[in-house]
C-alpha angles and dihedrals in degrees: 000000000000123000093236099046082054087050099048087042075057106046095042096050096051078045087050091047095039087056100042086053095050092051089065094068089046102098130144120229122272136185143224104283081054096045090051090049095043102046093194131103107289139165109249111191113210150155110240107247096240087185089059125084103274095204106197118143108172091190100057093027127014092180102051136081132145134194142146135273134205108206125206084277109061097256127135122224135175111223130190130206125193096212141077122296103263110226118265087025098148081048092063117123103187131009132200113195125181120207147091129270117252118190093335095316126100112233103207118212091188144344143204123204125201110217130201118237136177098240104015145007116256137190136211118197117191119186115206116240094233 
């Protein structure tokens, strides 16, 4: 065969295997009623429930803080994140939070806040440490 027939079947199957990685992180929302059927790792998209108790102590537990979500649907659900507050935290307007539910509560492995801002949006993402 020809070098550069060895070369494209090349090409197109790291293409093939770059695209078929990348689908993998290509998931919808989803909400709580889902979170609780599936049992697996999904992207929940919410609004904090400012209303609801926001647990965070610094001094007894830097990488904890718990709050409440309101999904698309209308359904509250407390979250937890093992990781520090983000700043502007009670400002946000939207939240989109990754993780898996565990005895009626959602474990984030990471969120992203949209924040309102006077000129622009802006968006803080947190990872949590486990």
């Amino acid at each position: 065969m020809k070098k550069s027939v060895i070369i494209s079947i090349i090409f197109v199957t790291a293409a093939v295997f770059l695209l078929i990685n990348a689908s993998g992180d290509l998931t919808t929302y989803s909400n709580f009623e889902e979170a609780k059927s599936k049992g697996k790792v999904v992207k929940l998209v919410g609004q904090l429930a400012k209303d609801q108790e926001i647990y965070y102590d610094a001094a007894k537990d830097p990488n904890y803080l718990s709050f409440y979500v309101t999904d698309q649907k209308g359904i509250t659900n407390k979250v937890v994140l093992k990781a520090a507050k983000p700043q502007d935290f009670e400002l946000s307007e939207q939240i989109v939070i990754t993780g898996k539910m565990e005895n009626d509560i959602f474990v984030a492995q990471d969120i992203l806040l949209k924040c309102p801002s006077k000129y622009k949006d802006e968006e803080v993402y947190v990872k949590s440490e486990s």
